[in-house]
C-alpha positions in Angstrom: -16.7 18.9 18.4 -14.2 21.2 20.2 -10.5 19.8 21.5 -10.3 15.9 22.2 -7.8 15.2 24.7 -8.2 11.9 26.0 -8.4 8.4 25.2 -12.1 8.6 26.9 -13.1 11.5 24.9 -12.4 9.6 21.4 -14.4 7.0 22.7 -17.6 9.3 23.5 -16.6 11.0 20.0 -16.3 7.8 17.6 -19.8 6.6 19.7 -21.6 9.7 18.4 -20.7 9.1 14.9 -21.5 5.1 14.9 -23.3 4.3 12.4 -25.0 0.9 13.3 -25.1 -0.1 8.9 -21.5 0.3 8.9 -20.5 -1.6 12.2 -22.3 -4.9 10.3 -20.7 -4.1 7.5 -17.1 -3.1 8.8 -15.8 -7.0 10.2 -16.9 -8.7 6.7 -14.8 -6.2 4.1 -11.9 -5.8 6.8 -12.2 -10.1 7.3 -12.8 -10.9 11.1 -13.8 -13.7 11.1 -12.2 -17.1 12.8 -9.1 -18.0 11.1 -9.2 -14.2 9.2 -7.0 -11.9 8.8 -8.9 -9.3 11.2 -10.0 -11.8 13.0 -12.0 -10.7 16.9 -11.4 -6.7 15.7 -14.3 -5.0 16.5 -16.2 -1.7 14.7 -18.8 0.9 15.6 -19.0 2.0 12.4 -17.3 5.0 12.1 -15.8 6.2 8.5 -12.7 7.0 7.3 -13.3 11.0 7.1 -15.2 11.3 10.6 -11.8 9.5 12.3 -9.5 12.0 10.4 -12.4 14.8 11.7 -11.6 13.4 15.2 -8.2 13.1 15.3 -7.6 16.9 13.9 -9.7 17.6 16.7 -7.5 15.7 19.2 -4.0 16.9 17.9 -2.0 17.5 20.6 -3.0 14.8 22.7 -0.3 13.0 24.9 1.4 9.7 23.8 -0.2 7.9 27.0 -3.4 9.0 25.7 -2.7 7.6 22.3 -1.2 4.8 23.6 -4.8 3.5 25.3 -6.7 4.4 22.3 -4.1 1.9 20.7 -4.7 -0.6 23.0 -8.4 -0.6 21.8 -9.9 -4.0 21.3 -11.9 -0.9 18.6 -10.9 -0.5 15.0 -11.5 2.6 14.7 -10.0 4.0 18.0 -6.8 2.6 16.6 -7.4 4.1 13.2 -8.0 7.6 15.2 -4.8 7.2 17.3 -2.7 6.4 14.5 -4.4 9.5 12.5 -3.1 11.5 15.8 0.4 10.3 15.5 0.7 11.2 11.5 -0.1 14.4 12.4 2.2 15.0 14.9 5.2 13.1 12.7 4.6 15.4 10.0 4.4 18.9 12.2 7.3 17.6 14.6 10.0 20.1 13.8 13.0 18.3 14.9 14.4 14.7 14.5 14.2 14.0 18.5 10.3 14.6 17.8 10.2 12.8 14.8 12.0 9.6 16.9 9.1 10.3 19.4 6.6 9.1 17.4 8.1 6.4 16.0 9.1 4.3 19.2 6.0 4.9 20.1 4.6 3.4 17.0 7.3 0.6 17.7 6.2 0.3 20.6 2.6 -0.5 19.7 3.1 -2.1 16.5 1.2 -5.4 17.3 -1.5 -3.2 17.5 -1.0 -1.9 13.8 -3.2 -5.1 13.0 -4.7 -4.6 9.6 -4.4 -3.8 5.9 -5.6 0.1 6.5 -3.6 1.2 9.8 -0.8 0.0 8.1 -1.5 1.7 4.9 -2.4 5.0 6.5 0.5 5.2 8.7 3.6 3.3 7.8 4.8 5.3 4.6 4.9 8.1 6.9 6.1 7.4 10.4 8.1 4.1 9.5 9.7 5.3 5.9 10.0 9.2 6.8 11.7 8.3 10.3 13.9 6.1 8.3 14.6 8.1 5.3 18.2 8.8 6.1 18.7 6.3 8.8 19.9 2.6 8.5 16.6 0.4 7.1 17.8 -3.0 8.2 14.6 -2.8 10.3 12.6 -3.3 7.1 14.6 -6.2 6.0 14.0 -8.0 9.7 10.4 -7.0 9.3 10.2 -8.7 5.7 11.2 -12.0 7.1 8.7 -12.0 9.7 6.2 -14.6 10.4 3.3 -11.5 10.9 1.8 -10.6 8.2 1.2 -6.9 9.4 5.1 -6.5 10.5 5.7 -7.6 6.5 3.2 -5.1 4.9 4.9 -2.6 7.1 8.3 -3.5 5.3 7.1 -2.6 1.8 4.7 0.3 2.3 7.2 2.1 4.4 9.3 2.3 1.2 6.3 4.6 -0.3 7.9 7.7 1.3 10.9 6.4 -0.6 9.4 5.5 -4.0 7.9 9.5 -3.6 11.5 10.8 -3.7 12.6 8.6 -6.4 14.4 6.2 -3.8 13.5 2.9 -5.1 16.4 0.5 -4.0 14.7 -0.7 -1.0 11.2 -1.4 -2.3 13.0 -3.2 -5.4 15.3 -5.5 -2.8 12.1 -6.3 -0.7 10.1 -6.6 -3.7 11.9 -9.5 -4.1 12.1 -11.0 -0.5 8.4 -11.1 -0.6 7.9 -12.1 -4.0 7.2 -15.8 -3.3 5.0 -14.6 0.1 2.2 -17.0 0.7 -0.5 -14.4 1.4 -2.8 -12.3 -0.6 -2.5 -8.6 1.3 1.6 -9.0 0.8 1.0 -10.0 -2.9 -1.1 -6.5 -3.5 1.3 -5.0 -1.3 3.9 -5.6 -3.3 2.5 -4.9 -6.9 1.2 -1.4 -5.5 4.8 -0.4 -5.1 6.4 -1.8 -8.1 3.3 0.2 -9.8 4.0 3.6 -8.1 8.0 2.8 -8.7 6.7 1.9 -12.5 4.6 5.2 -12.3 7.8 7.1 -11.7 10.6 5.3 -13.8 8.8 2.5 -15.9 12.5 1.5 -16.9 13.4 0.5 -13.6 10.0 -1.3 -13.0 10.4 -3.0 -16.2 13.9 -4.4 -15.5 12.4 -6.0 -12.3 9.8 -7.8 -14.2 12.0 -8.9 -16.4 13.5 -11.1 -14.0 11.1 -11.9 -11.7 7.0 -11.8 -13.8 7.1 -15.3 -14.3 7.4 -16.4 -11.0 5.2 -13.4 -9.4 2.0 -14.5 -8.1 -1.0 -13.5 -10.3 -2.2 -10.6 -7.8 1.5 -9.4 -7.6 1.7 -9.0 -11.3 -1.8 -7.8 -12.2 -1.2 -5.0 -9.7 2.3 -4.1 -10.9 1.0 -3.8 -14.1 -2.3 -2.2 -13.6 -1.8 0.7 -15.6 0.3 -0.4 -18.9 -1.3 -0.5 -21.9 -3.6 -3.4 -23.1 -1.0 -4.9 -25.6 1.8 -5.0 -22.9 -0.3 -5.8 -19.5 -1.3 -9.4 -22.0 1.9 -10.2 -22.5 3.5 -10.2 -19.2 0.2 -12.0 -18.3 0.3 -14.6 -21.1 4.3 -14.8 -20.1 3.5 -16.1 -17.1 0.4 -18.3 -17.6 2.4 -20.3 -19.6 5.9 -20.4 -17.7 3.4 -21.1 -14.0 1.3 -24.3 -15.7 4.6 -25.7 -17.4 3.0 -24.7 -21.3 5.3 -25.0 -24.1 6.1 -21.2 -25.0 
């Protein structure tokens, strides 16, 4: 494949790896359609491994360069660009370079606009930028009206949950516990399980006062990987406290 540089060279890049199967499958499983979550993105079918292939090959580029592949109305440009910009955070050898990459990430956050960009990227760029910085940005985030903007809020506390920082996932655990949609509510049990996976006490003390009001994703998730016995009982716990049954 050789260096890509440019925005344009991407393009030409993802457009030789289009796969023409995937592009139809693509807007279903990522939900484009009207009134979706994804709804007008657009895919040429280019996997996950071929855009991390691409953007290896384009390390380097220049943030006006990644900042038109952002601008894509294509998924997968986006993805590529975002790749690009992980890269550089975690090679970036000062904090000045570090800061780099996340204003421009601020800059085109609107443009972080689904389940996976956000995934792939904010635990690194958003919760390493911020790892000993103030986090009030997380907490604005979490009250957002965007749904993206709040699934940026708890995954960026992954980086934290890795070094056995879990006060921030724990305090917007609960800020989004009552959040009306479904990609928050997996969102949010994913952390509470990797917090769980590191210090089941502290997990277990959040349940305690919150699994009988989490929704039914939120707690299935958090509990994912506890053992038959115990994964029935919070369940049962909160069947019966969310229907109004005598306990």
């Amino acid at each position: 494949m050789g260096d890509v540089k440019t925005a344009a060279a991407v393009h030409r890049a993802l457009k030789a790896e289009a796969n023409a199967e995937k592009a139809a499958f693509f807007p279903h499983f990522f939900k484009t359609g009207p009134g979706e979550y994804g709804e007008g993105d657009r895919f040429c079918g280019v996997t996950v491994p071929h855009c991390r292939k691409i953007a290896k090959a384009a390390t380097g580029m220049e943030d006006g360069e990644i900042g038109k592949l952002l601008g894509s109305p294509m998924h997968e440009a986006r993805e590529v660009a975002l790749f690009i910009m992980v890269g550089a955070f975690k090679r970036a050898k000062t904090d000045e370079d570090r800061e780099r990459v996340y204003r421009l990430y601020l800059h085109h956050l609107g443009r972080v606009n689904n389940w996976d960009l956000v995934d792939g990227s904010a635990p690194t760029i958003v919760g390493g930028f911020l790892e000993d910085k103030d986090r009030a940005q997380l907490y604005r985030w979490a009250e957002s009206e965007d749904l993206w903007e709040r699934r940026i809020a708890i995954l960026a506390t992954y980086h934290f949950i890795k070094a056995g920082d879990f006060k921030d996932t724990l305090a917007l655990a609960k800020m989004l516990r009552d959040d009306s949609e479904d990609l928050i509510h997996k969102a949010v049990g994913w952390m509470l399980r990797e917090v769980g996976n590191r210090d089941l006490a502290v997990e277990e003390r959040f349940l305690k006062t919150h699994y009988k009001k989490m929704p039914r994703t939120m707690l299935r998730y958090a509990i994912e990987k506890f053992p038959e016995p115990r994964r029935k009982a919070y369940l049962d716990g909160a069947i019966r406290t969310q229907t109004g049954a005598k306990k």
